[in-house]
C-alpha positions as CSV (number, residue, x, y, z in Angstrom):
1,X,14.3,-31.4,33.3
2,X,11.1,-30.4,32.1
3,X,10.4,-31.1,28.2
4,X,8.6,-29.6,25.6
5,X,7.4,-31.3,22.4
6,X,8.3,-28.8,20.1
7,X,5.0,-29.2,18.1
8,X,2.6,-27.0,18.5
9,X,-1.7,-27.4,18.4
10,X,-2.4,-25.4,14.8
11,X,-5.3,-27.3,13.0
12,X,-5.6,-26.8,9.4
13,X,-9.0,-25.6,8.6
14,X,-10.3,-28.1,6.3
15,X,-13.4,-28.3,8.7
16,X,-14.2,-24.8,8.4
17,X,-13.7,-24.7,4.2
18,X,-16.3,-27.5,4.2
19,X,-18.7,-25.8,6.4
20,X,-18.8,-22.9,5.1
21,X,-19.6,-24.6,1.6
22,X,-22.3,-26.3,3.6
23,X,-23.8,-23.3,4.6
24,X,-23.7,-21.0,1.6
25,X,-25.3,-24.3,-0.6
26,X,-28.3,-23.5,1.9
27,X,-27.3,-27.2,3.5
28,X,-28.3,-27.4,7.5
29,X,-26.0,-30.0,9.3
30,X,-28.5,-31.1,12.2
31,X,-27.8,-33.7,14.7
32,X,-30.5,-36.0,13.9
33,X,-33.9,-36.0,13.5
34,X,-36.2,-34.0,16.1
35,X,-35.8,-34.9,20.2
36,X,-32.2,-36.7,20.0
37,X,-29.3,-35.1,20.9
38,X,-27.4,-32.8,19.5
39,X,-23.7,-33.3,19.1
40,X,-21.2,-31.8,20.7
41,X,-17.6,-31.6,19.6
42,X,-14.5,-31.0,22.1
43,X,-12.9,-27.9,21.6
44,X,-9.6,-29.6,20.6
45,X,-11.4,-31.0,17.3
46,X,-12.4,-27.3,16.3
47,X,-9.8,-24.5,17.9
48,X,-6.3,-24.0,18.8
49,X,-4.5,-23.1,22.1
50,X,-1.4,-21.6,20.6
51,X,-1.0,-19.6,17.9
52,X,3.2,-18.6,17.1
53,X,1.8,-15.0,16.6
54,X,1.2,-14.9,20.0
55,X,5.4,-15.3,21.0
56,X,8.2,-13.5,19.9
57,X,11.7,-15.7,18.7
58,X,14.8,-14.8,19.1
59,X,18.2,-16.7,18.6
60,X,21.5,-17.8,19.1
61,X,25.0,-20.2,19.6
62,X,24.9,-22.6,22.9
63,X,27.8,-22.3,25.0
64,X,28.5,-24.9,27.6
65,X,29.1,-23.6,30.9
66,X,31.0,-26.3,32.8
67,X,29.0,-29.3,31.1
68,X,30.1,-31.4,27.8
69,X,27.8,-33.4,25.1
70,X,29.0,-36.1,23.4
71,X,27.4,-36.0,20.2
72,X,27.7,-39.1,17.2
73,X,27.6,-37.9,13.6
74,X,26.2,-40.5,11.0
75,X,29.4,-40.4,9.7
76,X,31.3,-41.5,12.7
77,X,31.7,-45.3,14.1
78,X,33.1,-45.6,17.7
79,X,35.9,-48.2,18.3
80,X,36.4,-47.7,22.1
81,X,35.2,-45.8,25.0
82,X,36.9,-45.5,28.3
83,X,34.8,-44.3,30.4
84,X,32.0,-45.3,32.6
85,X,28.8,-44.1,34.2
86,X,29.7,-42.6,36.9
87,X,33.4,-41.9,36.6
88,X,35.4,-38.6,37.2
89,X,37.4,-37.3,34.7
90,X,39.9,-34.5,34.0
91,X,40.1,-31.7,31.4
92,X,42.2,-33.6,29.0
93,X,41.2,-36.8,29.4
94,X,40.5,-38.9,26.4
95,X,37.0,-40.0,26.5
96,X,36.3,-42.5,23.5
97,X,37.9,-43.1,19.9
98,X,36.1,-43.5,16.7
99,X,36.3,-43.9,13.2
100,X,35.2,-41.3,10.5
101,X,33.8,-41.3,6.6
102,X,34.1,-37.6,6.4
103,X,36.3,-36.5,4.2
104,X,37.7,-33.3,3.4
105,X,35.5,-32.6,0.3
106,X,32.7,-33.3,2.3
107,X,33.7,-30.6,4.6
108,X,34.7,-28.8,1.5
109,X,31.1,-29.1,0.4
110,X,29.6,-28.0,4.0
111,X,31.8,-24.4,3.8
112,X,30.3,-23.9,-0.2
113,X,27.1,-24.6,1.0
114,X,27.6,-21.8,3.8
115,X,28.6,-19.6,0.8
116,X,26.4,-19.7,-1.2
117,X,23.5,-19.2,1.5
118,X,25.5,-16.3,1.9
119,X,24.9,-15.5,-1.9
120,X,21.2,-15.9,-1.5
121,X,21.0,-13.9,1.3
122,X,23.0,-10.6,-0.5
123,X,20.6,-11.5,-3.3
124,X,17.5,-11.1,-0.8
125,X,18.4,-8.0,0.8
126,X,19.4,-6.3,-2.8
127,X,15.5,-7.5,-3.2
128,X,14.4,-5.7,-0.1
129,X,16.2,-2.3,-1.0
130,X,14.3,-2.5,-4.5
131,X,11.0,-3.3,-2.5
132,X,11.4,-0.2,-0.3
133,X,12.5,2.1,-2.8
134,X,9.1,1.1,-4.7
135,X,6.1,3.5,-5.1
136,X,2.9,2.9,-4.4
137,X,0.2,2.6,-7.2
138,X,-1.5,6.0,-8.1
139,X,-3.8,6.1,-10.6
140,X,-4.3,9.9,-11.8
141,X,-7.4,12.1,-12.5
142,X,-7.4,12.5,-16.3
143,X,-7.6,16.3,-17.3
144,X,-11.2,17.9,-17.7
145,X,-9.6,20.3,-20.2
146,X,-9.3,18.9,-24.0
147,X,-6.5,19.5,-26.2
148,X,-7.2,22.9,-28.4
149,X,-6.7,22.9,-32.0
150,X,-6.1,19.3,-32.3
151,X,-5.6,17.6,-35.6
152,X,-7.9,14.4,-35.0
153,X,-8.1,13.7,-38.9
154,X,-11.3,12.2,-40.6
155,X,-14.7,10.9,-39.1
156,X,-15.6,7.1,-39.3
157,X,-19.1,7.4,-40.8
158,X,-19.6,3.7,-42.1
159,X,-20.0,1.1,-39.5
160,X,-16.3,-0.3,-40.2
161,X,-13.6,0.3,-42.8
162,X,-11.2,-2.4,-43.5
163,X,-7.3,-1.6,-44.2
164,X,-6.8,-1.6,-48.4
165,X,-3.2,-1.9,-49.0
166,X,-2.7,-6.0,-50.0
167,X,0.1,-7.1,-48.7
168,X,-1.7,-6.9,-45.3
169,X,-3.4,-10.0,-46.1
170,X,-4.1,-11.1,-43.1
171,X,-1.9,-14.5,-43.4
172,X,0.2,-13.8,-40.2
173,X,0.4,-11.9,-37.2
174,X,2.8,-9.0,-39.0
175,X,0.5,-9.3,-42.0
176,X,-3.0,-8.9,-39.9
177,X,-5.9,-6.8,-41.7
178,X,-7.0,-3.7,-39.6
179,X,-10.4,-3.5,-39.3
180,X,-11.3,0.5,-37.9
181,X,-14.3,0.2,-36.1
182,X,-17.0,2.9,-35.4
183,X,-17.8,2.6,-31.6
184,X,-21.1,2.2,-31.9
185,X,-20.7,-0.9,-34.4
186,X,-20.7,-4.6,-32.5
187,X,-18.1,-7.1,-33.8
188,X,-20.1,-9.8,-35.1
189,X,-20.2,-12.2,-37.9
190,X,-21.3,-9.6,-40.6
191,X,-17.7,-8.0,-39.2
192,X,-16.1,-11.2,-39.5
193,X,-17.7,-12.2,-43.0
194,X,-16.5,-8.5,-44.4
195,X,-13.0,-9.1,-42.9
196,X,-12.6,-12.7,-44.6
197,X,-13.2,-11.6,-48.1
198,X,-10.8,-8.7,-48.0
199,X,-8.0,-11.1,-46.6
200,X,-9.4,-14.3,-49.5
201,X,-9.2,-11.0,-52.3
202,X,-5.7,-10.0,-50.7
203,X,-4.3,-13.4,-50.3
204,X,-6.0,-14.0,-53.9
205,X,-3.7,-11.1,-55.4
206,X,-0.7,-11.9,-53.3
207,X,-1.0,-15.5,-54.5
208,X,-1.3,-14.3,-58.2
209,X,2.6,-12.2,-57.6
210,X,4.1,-15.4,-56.2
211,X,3.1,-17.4,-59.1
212,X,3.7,-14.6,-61.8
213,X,7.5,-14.1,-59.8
214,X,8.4,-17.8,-60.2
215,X,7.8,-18.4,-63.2
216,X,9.6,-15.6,-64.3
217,X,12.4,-16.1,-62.2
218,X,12.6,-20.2,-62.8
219,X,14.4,-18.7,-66.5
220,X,17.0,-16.3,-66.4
221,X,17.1,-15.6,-70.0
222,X,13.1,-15.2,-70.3
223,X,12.6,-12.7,-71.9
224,X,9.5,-12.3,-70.6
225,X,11.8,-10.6,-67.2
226,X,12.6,-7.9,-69.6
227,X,9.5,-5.4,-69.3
228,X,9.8,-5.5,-65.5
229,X,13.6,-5.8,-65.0
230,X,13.8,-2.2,-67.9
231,X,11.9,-0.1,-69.8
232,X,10.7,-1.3,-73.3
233,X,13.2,1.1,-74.4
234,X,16.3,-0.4,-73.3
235,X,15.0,-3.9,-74.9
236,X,17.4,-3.4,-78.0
237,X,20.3,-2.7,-75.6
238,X,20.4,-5.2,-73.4
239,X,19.1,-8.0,-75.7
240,X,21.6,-9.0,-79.1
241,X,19.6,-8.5,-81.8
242,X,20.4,-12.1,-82.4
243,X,18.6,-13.5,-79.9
244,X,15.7,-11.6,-80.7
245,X,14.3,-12.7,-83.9
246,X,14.3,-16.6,-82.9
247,X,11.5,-16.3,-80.6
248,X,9.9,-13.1,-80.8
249,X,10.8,-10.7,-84.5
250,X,10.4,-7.6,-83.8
251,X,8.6,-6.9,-86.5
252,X,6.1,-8.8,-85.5
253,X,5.4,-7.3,-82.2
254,X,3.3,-4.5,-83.6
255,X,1.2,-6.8,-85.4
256,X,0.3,-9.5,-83.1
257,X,0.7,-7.8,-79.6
258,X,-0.7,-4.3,-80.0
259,X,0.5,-1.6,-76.9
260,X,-3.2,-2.4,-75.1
261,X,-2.2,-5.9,-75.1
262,X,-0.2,-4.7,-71.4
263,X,3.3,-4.4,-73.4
264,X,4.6,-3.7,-70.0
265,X,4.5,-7.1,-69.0
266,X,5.5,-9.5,-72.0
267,X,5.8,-7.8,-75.5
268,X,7.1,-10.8,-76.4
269,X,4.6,-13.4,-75.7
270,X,2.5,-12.6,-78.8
271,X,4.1,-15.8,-80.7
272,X,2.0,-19.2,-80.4
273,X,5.1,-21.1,-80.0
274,X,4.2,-23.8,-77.2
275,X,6.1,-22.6,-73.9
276,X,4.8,-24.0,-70.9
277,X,7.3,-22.3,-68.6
278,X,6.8,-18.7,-70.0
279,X,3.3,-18.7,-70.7
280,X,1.2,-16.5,-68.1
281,X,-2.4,-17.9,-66.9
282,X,-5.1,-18.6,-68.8
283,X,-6.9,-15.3,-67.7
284,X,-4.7,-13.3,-65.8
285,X,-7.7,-10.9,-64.5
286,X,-9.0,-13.8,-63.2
287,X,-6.7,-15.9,-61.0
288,X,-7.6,-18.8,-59.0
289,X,-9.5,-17.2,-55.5
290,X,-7.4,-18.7,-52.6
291,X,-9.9,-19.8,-50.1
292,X,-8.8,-18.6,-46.5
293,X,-10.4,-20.6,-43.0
294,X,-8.9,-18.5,-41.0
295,X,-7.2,-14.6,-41.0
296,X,-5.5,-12.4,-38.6
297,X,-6.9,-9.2,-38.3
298,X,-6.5,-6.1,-35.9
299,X,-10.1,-4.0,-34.3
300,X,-9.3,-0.4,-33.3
301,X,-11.5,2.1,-32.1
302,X,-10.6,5.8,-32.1
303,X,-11.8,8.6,-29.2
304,X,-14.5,10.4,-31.3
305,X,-14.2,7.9,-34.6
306,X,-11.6,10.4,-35.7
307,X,-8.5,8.7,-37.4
308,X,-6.3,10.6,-35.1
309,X,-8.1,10.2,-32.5
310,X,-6.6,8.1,-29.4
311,X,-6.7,4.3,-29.9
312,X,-9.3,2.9,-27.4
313,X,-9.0,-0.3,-28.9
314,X,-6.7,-1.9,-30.8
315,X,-6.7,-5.5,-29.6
316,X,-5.6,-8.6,-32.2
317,X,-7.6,-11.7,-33.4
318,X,-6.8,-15.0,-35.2
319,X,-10.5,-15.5,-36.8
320,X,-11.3,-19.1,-38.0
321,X,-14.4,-20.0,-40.6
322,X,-16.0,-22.8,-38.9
323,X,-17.3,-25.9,-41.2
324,X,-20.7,-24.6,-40.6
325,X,-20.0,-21.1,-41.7
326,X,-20.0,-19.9,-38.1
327,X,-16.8,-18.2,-36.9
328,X,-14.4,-18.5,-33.8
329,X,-11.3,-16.5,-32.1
330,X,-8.7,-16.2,-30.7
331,X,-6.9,-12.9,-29.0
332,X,-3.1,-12.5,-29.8
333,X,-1.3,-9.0,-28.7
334,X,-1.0,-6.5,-31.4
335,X,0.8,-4.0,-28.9
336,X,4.0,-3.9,-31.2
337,X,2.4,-3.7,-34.6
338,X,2.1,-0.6,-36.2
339,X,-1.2,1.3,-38.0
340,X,-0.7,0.9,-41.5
341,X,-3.5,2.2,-42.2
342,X,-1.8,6.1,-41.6
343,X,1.0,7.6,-43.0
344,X,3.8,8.0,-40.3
345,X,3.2,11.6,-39.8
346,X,-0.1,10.4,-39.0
347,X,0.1,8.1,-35.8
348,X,-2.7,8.4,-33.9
349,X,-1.5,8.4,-30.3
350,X,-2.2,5.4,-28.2
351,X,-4.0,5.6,-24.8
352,X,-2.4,7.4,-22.1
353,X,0.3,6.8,-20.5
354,X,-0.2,7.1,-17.1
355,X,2.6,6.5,-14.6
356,X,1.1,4.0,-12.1
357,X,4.0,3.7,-10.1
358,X,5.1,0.0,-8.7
359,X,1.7,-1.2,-10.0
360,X,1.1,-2.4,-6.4
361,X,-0.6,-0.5,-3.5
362,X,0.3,0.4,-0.3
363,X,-0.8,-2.4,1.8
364,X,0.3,-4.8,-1.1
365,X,4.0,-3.0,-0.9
366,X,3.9,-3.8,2.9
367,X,3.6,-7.5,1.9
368,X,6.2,-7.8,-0.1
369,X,8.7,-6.1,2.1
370,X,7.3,-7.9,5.4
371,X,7.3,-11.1,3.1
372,X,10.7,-10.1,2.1
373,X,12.2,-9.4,5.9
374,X,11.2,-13.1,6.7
375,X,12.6,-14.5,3.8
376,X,16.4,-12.7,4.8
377,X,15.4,-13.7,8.5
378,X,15.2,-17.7,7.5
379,X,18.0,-17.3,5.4
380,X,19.7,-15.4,8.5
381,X,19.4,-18.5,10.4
382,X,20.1,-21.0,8.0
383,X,23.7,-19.3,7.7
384,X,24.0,-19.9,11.5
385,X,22.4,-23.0,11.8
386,X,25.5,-24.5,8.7
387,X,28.1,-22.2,10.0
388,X,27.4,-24.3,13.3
389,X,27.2,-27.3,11.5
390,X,30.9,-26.5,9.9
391,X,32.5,-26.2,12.7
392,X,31.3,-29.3,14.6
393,X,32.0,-31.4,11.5
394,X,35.5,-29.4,11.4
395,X,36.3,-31.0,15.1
396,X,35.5,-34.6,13.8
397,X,38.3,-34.1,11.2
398,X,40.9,-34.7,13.7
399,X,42.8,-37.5,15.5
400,X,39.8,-39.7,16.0
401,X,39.6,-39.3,19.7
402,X,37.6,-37.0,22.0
403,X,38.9,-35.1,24.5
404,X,36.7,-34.0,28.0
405,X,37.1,-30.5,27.9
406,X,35.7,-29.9,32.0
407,X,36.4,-31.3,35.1
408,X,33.6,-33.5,36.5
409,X,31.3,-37.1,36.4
410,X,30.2,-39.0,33.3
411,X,26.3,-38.2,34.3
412,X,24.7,-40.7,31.3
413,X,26.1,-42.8,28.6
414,X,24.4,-44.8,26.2
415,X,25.2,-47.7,23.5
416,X,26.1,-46.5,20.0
417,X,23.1,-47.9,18.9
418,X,20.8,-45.7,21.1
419,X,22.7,-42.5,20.7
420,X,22.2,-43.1,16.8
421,X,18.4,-43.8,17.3
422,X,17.6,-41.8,19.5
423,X,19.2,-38.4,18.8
424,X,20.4,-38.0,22.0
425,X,24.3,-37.5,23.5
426,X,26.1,-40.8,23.3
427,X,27.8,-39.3,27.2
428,X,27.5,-36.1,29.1
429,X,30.2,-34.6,31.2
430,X,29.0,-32.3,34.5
431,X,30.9,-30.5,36.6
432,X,27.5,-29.1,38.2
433,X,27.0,-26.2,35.2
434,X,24.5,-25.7,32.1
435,X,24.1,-23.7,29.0
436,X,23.5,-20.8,28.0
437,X,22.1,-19.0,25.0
438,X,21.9,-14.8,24.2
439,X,18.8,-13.6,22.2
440,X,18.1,-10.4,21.5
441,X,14.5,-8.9,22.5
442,X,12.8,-5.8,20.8
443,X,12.6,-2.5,23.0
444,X,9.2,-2.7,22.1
445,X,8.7,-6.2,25.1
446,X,11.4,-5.2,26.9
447,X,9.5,-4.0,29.7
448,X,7.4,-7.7,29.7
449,X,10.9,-9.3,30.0
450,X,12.2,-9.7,33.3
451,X,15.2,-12.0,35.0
452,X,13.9,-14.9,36.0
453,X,11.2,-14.9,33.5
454,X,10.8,-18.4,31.7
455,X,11.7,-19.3,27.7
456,X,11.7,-21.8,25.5
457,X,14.4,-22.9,23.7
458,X,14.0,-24.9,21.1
459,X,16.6,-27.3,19.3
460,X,16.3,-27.3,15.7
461,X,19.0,-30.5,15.5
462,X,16.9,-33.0,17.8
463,X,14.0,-30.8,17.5
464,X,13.6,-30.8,21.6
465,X,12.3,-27.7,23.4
466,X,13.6,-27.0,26.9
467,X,12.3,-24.6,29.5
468,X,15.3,-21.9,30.3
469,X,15.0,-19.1,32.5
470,X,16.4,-15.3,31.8
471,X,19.6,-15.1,33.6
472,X,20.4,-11.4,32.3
473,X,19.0,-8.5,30.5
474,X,21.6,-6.2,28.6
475,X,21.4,-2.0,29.7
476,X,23.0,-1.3,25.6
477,X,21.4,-1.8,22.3
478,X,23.0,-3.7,19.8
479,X,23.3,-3.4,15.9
480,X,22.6,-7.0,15.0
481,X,20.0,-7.9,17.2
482,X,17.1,-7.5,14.5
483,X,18.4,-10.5,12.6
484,X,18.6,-12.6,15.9
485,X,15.5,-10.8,16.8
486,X,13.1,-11.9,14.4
487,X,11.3,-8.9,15.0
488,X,10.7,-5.5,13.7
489,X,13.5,-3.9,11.6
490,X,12.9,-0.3,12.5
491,X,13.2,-1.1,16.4
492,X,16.0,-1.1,18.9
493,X,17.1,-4.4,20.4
494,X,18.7,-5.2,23.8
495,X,20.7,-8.7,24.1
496,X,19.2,-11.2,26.6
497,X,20.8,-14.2,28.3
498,X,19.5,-17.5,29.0
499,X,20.3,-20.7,30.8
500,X,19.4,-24.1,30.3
501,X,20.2,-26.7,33.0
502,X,22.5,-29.2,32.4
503,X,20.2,-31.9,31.8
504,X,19.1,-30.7,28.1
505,X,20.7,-32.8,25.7
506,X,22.2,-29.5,24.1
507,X,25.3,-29.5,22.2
508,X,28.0,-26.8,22.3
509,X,27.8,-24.7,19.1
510,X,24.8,-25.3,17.5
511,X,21.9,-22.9,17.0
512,X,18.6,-22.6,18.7
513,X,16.1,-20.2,18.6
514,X,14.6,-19.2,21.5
515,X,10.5,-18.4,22.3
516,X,8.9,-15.6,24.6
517,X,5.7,-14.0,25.2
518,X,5.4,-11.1,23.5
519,X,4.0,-7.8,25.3
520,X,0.9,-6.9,23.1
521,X,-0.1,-10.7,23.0
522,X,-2.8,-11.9,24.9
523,X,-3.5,-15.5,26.5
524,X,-6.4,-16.4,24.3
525,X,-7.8,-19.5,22.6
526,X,-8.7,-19.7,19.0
527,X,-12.0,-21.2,17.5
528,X,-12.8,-22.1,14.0
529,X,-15.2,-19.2,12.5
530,X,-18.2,-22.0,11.9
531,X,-18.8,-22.6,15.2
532,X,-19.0,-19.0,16.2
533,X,-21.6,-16.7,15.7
534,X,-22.8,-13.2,15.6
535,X,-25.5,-10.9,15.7
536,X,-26.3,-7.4,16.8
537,X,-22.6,-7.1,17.1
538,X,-22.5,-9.3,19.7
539,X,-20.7,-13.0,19.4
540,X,-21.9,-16.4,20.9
541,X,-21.4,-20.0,20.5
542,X,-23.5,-23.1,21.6
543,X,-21.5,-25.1,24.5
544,X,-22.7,-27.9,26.2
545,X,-23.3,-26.9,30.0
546,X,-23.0,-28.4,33.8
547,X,-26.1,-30.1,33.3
548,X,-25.1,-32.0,30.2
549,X,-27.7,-29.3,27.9
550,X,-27.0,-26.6,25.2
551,X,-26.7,-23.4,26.4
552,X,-25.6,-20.3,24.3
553,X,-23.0,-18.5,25.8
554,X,-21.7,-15.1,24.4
555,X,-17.9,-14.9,23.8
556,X,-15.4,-12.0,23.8
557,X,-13.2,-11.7,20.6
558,X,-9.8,-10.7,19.5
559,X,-8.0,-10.8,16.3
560,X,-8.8,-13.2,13.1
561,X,-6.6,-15.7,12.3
562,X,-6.1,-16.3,8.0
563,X,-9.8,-16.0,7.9
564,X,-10.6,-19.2,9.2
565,X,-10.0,-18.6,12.9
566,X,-11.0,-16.3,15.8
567,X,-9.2,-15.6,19.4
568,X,-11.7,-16.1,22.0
569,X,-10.1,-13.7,24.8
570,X,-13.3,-14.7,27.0
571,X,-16.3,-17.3,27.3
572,X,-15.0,-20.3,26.8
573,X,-11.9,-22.9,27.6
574,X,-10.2,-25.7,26.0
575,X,-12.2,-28.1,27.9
576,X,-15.3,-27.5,26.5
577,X,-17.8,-29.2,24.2
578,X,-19.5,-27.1,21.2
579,X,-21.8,-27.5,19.0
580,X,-21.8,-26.8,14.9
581,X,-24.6,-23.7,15.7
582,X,-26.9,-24.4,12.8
583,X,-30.3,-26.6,12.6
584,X,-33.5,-26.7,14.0
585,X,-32.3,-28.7,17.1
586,X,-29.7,-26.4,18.1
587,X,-31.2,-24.3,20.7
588,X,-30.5,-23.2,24.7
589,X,-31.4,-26.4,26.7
590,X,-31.5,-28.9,24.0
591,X,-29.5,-32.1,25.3
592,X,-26.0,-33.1,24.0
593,X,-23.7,-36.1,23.1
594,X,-20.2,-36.2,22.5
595,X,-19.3,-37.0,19.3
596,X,-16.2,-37.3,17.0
597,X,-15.3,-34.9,14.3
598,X,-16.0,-37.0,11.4
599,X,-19.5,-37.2,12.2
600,X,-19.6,-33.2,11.6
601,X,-19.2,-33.9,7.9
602,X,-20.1,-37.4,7.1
């Protein structure tokens, strides 16, 4: 039985990221110094002779045709076998017993597991409807024709004006200053500076109320509350006049706190008794200047400098006062707060809105929903791949014995021990069949696909690949072959059969996927982009020659490969030597010397 290693040749270019650094710091990597040798590199150091682009997959359940595997879980432990190499046995027969661990909420546990893949997988096709039913980004021509009779309010003729109403103090975001700026004005320090002492005379003012409000409110029966809690008038009304001549006769108010002393704030704090917590500051038109390091303020610009005009600008900033007097920012986003600065009849109109569609182009939308198809694909087959996995582990639940289920000669059996280590079928029952797998092939190849034709099918479980040949091509489409196919949604797919001979270690039920060349691809190579180059249109590389020498030799391409790789459909073959084609040595008939790949980049 002919084998595959299931691991393909795809190099990860690191070699060509460093190169190309290399090369764009204007850095030559010669060979040596002038006369020696240049070096040469085998093509299996710098390209790739498979690419997975270049096969279609398909795949599907095994069935055993007249052949049985005898497969050991880690969770089984054998305690007899009665057969022997080389015997004949009968359907029926019991083969070996064992022990198990499995229990049933570990089986339990395998069918939720199925479940909610199946979850994921409703969850990635809703995804995929959204993805298709988006619209590509547009961006529209703005209309040539303004707006007649517009009301765009006043001109901005100073270089700024700063917001005036004080409890916009700048001390928070919902508190920031709004700092309207003419668009030809530069935000700069003198900006800055202007800003800060409007928020330090704000926060100055504010700071002044807080102080004046607690004082009067630490007292409930201050009288001092009564100006601002009622009119003057309603003093004698709501006060006994009982109360009122022990602190402040009212005789005396007309005497000792004239109506220009502010009666509307304490008529009654004309008496010099000592009262520390109803006496007002020192100099109330004078407060204590609260010095502010740093203020949140909002810049807008207008279309035109008109106050109605659309917003252009309107972008937030936490300003800090550095120790040296020097300021520094930060942006926050001031998209939800409003523009105090206009009355709400007055809102200037932001930017706008323009109807972009999905925000994503095109080509981008193709991504996502190509991206998206892969994504149900995988989880496709990881729904087959446990459902598979259920229902072998559902057999091991049983009586503890295995039964041969064909008629025919124990062809291989192996210790416990191996079977664990090794992957492989602890026996294997033949009664001279195989197995076989269906796929499903786009009508797109289905011309390239013909009986006979070879596959590959490759075992996930072991992860073995097996050479199996087309044993039948179906005449009838079917509905479900895309998600089997791995292929394009929008074609038709035809099922496919395929038979593996009984000497892969296959096991009945599980899931493989299955490899074939597709029709558009083509049997090329693929080289690492530093070592190929072009001019005039025309591509070459340096390869070592018969004679042992450089020679250039030019190359036909084919398609690029993430940017780091190009398919070489013609010029050279994976048995040749190349050389990095930059330095002064590198020329047609300088000689060569093989050399490893770390001495490209040492």
């Amino acid at each position: 039985m002919k084998r595959k290693s299931k691991l393909k040749k795809i190099l990860i270019p690191t070699v060509a990221l460093i190169l190309v650094a290399a090369i764009g710091a204007g850095i030559y990597l010669s060979s040596g110094t002038s006369g020696e040798p240049v070096n040469v590199f085998s093509f299996n150091y710098i390209g790739m002779t498979e690419y997975w682009g270049d096969s279609q997959e398909s795949s599907g359940y095994v069935q055993a045709d007249n052949v049985q595997t005898v497969f050991l879980s880690n969770t089984q432990t054998v305690t007899e076998i009665l057969v022997s190499m080389g015997d004949s046995v009968k359907k029926g027969d019991v083969l070996m017993s064992f022990d198990t661990t499995l229990s049933d909420l570990a089986l339990e546990r395998k069918r939720l597991d199925v479940e909610k893949l199946k979850l994921q997988l409703e969850d990635a096709k809703a995804e995929l409807k959204r993805i298709k039913g988006m619209r590509p980004m547009v961006i529209p021509k703005p209309s040539e024709k303004p707006e007649e009779d517009a009301n765009l309010g006043v001109a901005l003729t100073d270089p700024y004006k700063i917001s005036t109403q004080s409890k916009y103090d700048g001390s928070s975001k919902e508190k920031a200053l709004i700092c309207w700026i003419h668009s030809d004005t530069a935000i700069d320090e003198g900006v800055f500076r202007a800003v800060l002492e409007q928020a330090e005379a704000f926060q100055t003012i504010n700071a002044a109320k807080e102080d004046s409000s607690s004082s009067s409110g630490s007292s409930p029966e201050n009288p001092t509350d009564m100006p601002t809690e009622a009119p003057p008038t309603e003093a004698p009304t709501e006060a006994p006049p009982t109360e009122a001549p022990t602190e402040a006769p009212p005789t005396d108010v007309p005497t000792e706190a004239p109506p220009t002393d502010a009666p509307t704030e304490a008529p009654t704090e004309a008496p010099d008794e000592p009262d520390d917590e109803t006496e007002p500051p020192e100099d109330p038109t004078e407060p204590e200047k609260v010095e502010v390091d740093k203020f949140y303020v909002v810049f807008k610009i207008t279309e035109g400098n008109m106050s109605l005009g659309t917003r252009t600008l309107w972008q937030g900033m936490l300003v800090s006062k550095n120790s040296n007097g020097s300021f520094g920012f930060k942006f926050f986003d001031a998209y939800m707060l409003p523009d105090h600065t206009l009355a709400a009849n007055e809102q200037a109109p932001d930017a706008p809105q323009i109807d972009f569609g999905s925000g994503f182009t095109a080509s981008q939308i193709a991504e996502m929903r190509s991206q998206q198809e892969k994504t149900i694909k995988d989880l496709e087959f990881s729904i087959k791949m446990a459902e598979a996995e259920y229902k072998i582990m559902q057999t091991e639940v049983s009586d503890g014995k295995v039964y041969a289920e064909v008629d025919g000669v124990v062809v291989s059996l192996l210790t416990e021990e191996e079977a664990q280590m090794t992957g492989q079928p602890l026996m294997k029952i033949s009664g001279g069949g195989g197995f076989y797998v269906e796929g499903f092939i786009s009508e797109l190849d289905r011309d390239t696909m013909a009986v006979g034709s070879e596959v590959s099918v490759n075992d996930w479980r072991s992860g073995m690949m097996y050479t199996g040949t087309i044993e039948h091509i179906g005449d009838y489409p079917n509905s479900n072959g895309y998600w089997n196919g791995m292929g394009n949604p929008t074609a038709t797919y035809y099922p496919f059969t395929v038979f593996v001979p009984d000497d892969a270690d296959l096991q009945s039920g599980s899931y493989v996927s299955i490899m074939y060349s597709a029709g558009s691809s083509e049997n090329g190579i693929y080289l690492e982009n530093p070592f190929l180059r072009t001019e005039g249109g025309k591509s070459y590389v340096y390869v070592r020659g018969e004679d042992g020498n450089l020679e250039q030799r030019y190359v036909t391409t084919g398609k690029s490969l993430w940017g780091s790789y190009t398919e070489i459909l013609e010029g050279i073959s994976p048995e040749d030597f190349l050389a990095f084609p930059y330095g002064t040595e590198v020329k047609p008939g300088a000689p060569t010397v093989e050399a490893e790949i770390r001495e490209l980049y040492e």
